[in-house]
N, C-alpha and C positions, 0 to 999 in steps of 0.2 A: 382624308379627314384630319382637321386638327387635332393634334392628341400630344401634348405636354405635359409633363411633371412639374417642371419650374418655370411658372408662366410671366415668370419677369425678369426683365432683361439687368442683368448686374449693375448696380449704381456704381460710377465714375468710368465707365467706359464709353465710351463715342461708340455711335451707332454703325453696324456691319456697312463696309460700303457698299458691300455687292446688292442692298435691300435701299441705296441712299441715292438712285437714277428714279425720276419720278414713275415711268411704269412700274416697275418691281412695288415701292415705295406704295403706289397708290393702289395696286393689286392686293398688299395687304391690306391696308386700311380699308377698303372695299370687304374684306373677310370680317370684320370687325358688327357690320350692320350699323353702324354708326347711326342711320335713320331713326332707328328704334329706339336710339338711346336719348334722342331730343326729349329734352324736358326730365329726363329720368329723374326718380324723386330722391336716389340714392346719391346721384351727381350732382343733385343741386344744394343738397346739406352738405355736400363738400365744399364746395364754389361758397356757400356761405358762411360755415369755417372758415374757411382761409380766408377770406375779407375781416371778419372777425377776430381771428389770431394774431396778423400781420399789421389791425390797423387800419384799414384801408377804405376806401371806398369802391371800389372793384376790385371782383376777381373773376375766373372764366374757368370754364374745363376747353380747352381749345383742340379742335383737330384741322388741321391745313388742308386742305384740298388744292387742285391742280390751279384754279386762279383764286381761289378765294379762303378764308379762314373762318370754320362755323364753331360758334359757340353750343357745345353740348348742354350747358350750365352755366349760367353768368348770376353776377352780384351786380343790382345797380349799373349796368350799362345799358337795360332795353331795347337790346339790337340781337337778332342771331349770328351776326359775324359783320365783317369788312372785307376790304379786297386784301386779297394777297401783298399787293405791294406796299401796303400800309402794316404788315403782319409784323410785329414783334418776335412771335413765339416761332414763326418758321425759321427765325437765326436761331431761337434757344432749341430747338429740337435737333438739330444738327452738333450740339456740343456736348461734351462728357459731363460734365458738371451744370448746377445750375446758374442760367443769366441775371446778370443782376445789373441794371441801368441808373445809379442814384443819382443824373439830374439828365435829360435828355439832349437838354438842349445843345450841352456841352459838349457832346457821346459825337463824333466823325458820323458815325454811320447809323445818327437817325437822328440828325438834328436838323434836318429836312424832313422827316416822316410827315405826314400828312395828319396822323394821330394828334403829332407834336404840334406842328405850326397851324393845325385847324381849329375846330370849336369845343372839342375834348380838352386841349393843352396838355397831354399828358408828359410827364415830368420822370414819374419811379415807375421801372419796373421791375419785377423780380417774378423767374419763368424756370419752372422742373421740367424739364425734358421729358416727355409721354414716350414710351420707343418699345416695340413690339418685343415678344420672345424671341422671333430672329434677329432680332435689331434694326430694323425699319423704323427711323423718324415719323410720329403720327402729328404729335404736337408736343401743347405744353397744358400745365396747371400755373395759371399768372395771378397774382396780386398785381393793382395798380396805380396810381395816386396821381393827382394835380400837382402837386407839393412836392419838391426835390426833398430827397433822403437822404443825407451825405454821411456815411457810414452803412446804408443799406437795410439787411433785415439783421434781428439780434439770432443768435447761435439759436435760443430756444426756438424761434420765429420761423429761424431756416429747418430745422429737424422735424417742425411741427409739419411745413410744405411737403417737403421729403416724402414724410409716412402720408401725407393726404393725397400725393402721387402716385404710392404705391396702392393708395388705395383705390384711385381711380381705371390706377391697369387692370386688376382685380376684377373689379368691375366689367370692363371693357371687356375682359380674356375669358369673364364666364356668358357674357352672348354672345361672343364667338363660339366658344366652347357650344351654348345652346343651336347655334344658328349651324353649326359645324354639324352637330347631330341631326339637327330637322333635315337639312340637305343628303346626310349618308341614309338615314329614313328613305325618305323619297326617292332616295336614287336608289334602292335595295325595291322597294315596292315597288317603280319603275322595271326593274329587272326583272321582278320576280312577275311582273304582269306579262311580261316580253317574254320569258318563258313559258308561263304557262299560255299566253295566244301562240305559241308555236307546237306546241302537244298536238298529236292529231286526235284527240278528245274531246267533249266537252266538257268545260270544267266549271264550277260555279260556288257560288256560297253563299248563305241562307241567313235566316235571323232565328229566334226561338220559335215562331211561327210559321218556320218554314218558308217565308217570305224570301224570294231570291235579289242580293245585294248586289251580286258579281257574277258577271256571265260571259266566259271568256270568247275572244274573237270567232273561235271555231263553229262557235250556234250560227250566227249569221253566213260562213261562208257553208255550211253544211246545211239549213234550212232554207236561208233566205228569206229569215222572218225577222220582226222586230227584237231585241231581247226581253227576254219576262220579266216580269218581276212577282208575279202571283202565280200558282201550281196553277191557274183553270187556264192560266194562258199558252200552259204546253199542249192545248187539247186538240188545236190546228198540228204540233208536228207528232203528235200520237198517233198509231192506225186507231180507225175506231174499236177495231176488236178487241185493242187491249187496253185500250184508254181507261174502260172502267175500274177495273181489277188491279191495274197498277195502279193508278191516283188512289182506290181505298185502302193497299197495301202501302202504299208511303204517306199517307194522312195516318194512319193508324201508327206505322213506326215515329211521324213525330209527336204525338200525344205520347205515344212509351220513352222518348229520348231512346230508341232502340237502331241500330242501323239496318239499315236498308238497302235490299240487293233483289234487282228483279229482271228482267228479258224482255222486251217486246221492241215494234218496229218502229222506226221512226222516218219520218218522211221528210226526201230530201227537195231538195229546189226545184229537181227538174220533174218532181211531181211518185218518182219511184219510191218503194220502202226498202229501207236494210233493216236486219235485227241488230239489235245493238246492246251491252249491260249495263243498266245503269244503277251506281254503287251510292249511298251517303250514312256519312258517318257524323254523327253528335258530337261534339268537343264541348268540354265543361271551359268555361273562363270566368274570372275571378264576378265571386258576388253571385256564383254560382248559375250566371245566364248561359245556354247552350246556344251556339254555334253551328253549323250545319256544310260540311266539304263534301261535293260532288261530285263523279263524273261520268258520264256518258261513253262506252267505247266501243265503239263496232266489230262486231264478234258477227256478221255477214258470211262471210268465204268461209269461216272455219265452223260456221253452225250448218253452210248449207252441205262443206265435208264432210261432216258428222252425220246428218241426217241421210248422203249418197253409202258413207260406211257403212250405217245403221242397214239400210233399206237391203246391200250385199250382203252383210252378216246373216241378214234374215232369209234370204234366198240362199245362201250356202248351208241356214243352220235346217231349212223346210227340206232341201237336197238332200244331206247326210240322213236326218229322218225318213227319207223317201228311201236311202240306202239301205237303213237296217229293216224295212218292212221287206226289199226286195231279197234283200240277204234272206232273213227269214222264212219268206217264200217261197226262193231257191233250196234251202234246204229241206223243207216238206214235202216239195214235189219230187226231188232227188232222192229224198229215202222213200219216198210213197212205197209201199210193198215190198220195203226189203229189211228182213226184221231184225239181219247183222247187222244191222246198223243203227238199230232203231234207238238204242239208250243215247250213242253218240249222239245221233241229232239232236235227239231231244235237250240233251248233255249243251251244245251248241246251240242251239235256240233258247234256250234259257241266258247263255252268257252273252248274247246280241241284243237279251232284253236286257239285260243289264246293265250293259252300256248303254241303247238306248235311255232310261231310266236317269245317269248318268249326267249325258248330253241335256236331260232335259234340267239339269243345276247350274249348266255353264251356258247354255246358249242364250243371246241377246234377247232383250226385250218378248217378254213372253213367257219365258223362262224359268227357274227358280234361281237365279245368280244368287247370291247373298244369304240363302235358307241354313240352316244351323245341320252340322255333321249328325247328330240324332234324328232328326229331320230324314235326311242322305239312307241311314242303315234302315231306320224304320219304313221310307219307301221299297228297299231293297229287298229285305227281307217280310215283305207283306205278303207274297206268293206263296211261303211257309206256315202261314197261320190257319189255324183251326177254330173252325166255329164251335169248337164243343170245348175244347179246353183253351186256356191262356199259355201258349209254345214258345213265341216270344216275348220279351221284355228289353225294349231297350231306355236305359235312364241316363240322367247327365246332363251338365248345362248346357245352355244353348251357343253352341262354339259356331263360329261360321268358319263357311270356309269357301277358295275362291276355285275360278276355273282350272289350274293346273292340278287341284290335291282331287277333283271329284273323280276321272278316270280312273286313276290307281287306287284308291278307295274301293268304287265300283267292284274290280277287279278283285280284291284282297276278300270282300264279305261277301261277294257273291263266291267264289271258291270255296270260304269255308262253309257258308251255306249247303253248298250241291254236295261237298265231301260229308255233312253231318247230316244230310236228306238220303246219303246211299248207304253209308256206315256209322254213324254216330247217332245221339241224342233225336236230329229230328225223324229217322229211318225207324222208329217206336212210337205209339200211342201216347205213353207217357214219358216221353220225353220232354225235356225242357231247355232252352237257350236263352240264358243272360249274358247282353250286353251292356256293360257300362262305362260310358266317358267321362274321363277325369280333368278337371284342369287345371295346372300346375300339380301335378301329380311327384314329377322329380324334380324341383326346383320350377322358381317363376318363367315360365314363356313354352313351359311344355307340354304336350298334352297327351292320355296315355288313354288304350280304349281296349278293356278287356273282353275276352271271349271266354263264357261259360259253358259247357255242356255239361247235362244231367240225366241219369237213367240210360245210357246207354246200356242195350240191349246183353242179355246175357251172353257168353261165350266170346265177346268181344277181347280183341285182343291188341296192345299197344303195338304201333306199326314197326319193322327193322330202324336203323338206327340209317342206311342209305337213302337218298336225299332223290324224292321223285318229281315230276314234275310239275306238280302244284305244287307241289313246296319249294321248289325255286321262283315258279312264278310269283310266288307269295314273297320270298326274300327282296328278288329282284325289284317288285314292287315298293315294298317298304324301304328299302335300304338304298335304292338308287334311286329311285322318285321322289320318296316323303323325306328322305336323308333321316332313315329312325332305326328302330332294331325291332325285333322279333324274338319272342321265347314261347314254344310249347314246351306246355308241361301234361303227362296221361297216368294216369290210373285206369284200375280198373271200373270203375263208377262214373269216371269222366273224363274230360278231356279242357285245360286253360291255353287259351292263347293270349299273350301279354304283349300290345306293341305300342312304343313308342316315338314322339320324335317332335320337333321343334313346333310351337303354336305356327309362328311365321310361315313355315313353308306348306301352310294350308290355308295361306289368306290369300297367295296370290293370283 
């Protein structure tokens, strides 16, 4: 792209040669758009100026071409140009200074001109040298007369041609300059059209109406339909089962200027569907009109992965279920009539529902994924509850939490439950257990969940101070699962357990 600072070439130097071979030479002036500049209304108050200024009766804005010389602007000559070999100004474009001819006839080297000995008769001329930023020769700005001048132009005469030269470069350099830009334009939009028909997407753009302007190569090699230009003409590459639902989800996001993201299948050339997502987004542009960028992108193989995973998860998670009923099972029949053992089982049947219970917050589709930790305990501990009095309570915000935190969860309130049903608060009538979740309890991102016992049983007595096996189970839980900490504290009236540990590592 052309891009100058100082778009004129230094007065009194001669033009670069390396720009002074006619291809180079005529390469630039070709840059110029010269076309565009015929008749120009700004170059033709120059051309009349300098007729003006100097005197005269013509004057021209001249640019040389390969045989011929056109007038961009002329005074009183009524012609667009002559041939080259009759040109004046192609000698003065070639010199550092400007030419000045005060009787022709006299002049060696155009006292033959054709100008001179034909029906013009021209006599004076006097020619500024026109010469690009790089210094390429284009032409000249000439005054011209019938009538020899013998002494030429006066000093003010020649300074006034000068500056109407410079003014003409000026001119010249800013529709380049314009022409320079349109072309880097086009050639940018060109590009950017080349990349995006190479996207293996569809891509497209809209008007305020939704109306599609731009619709990139990909629709036609991916449907093998005409391209739209209206939403009812995507109705051929819609399945029909989702045609409806999507067209009134995206008719609706453009009445909101809202964007737009939805799933269904799209129908390809050779007659088959894929699922595909297709995205658009509203852009504000100036004057406040919204714009519409779209695309189309086949989520096929990874939606039908998703749905082969989903379908496995769901048979591994109906299995593990089948597991603990048989677990279960196993153990009833196994203790059946044997009453050493009878607490154990029962002991063990309880903690296999509670896992199950558990399983049923993290297993796919179906499930409780996403259901709140209050939620989790108040399931857990619902087997403890009494229809005659209110035994538990559990309060606190609604925390979620994901599939790794529900097991050891599970695990930690079902223990202290079976430990407060055999010796604590829930092992009495009037007992009672408060549990309450905290969030951000010790600074932001934490979350703490206390354990309350109350009225425990008379005679009761705080346990030794060595470390049994639910109470490692309990540590180990907490501290190597949930990465948190644990603190009981006993009395004789009751019994707190205090644990904490990161929000994060119960979301994942």
């Amino acid at each position: 792209m052309y891009e100058k600072e100082n778009i004129l070439w230094p007065e009194g130097r001669a033009p670069d040669p390396a720009y002074c071979s006619e291809d180079e030479r005529l390469s630039v002036l070709a840059a110029y758009g010269t076309d565009a500049l015929s008749d120009d209304d700004e170059l033709q108050q120059i051309a009349d100026f300098a007729a003006k200024l100097c005197d005269v009766p013509y004057a021209s804005v001249t640019v040389v071409e390969r045989t011929r010389q056109n007038f961009l602007a002329e005074h009183g000559l009524d012609r667009d140009g002559t041939p080259r070999s009759d040109s004046f100004c192609a000698h003065a474009m070639l010199r550092p200074e400007p030419m000045v001819v005060e009787n022709a006839t006299k002049d060696p080297l155009f006292a033959d001109n054709g100008l001179v000995t034909g029906e013009m008769g021209l006599r004076f001329y006097a020619g500024v040298p026109l010469v690009s930023t790089e210094g390429a020769p284009l032409g000249a700005l000439c005054v011209i007369d019938t009538t020899p001048r013998p002494g030429g132009l006066s000093d003010f005469q020649m300074e006034g041609l000068r500056v109407l030269a410079r003014a003409v470069m000026r001119r010249m350099s800013q529709m380049r300059l314009g022409q320079s830009a349109v072309e880097a334009v086009e050639r940018r939009e060109a590009d950017l059209r080349d990349m995006i028909d190479s996207v293996p997407g569809i891509a497209w753009m809209g008007d305020p109406s939704g109306n599609f302007t731009y619709v990139n190569a990909r629709w036609g090699e991916t449907t093998g339909l005409p391209v739209p230009t209206r939403t009812e003409e995507w109705r051929e590459a819609i399945h029909p089962e989702d045609w409806d639902a999507s067209v009134a989800k995206f008719r609706e996001c453009v009445a909101k200027e809202e964007t737009f993201e939805d799933e269904w299948r799209i129908r390809m050339a050779d007659g088959s569907y894929r699922w595909v997502q297709s995205r658009a987004v509203p852009v504000a542009r100036e004057g406040n009109e919204t714009r519409w960028f779209g695309t189309v992108i086949d989520i096929d193989t990874m939606r039908r992965l998703s749905e082969s995973r989903d379908l496995l998860a769901r048979e591994l998670s109906h299995r593990i279920k089948n597991i603990f009923a048989v677990i279960s099972g196993l153990i009833a029949i196994r203790s059946r009539g044997k009453d050493e053992v009878k607490d154990f089982a029962r002991d063990l049947s309880e903690t296999v529902r509670a896992l199950g219970t558990a399983h049923d917050y993290v297993r796919p589709l179906g499930g409780r994924q996403g259901e709140t930790l209050s939620g989790l305990l108040s399931d857990l501990l619902a087997p403890y509850e009494s229809a005659e009095a209110e035994r538990l309570v559990v309060t606190g915000p609604g925390v979620k939490i994901g599939q790794r935190a529900a097991t050891p969860l599970a695990l930690v309130y079902h223990e202290l439950a079976t430990n407060s049903a055999k010796y604590g608060a829930l092992s009495c009538p009037e007992g009672q257990v408060r549990v309450t979740v905290e969030d951000d309890c010790e600074g932001e991102g934490t979350v703490c969940i206390v354990w309350e016992e109350r009225a425990i049983p008379c005679g009761y007595t705080p346990p030794e101070e060595n470390e049994g096996f639910g109470s490692r189970l309990l540590r180990m839980a907490v501290e190597g699962q949930l990465g948190g900490s644990i603190e009981r504290s006993y009395s004789e009236t009751g019994l707190e357990v205090r644990i904490v540990f990161p929000r994060k590592n119960i979301l994942d």
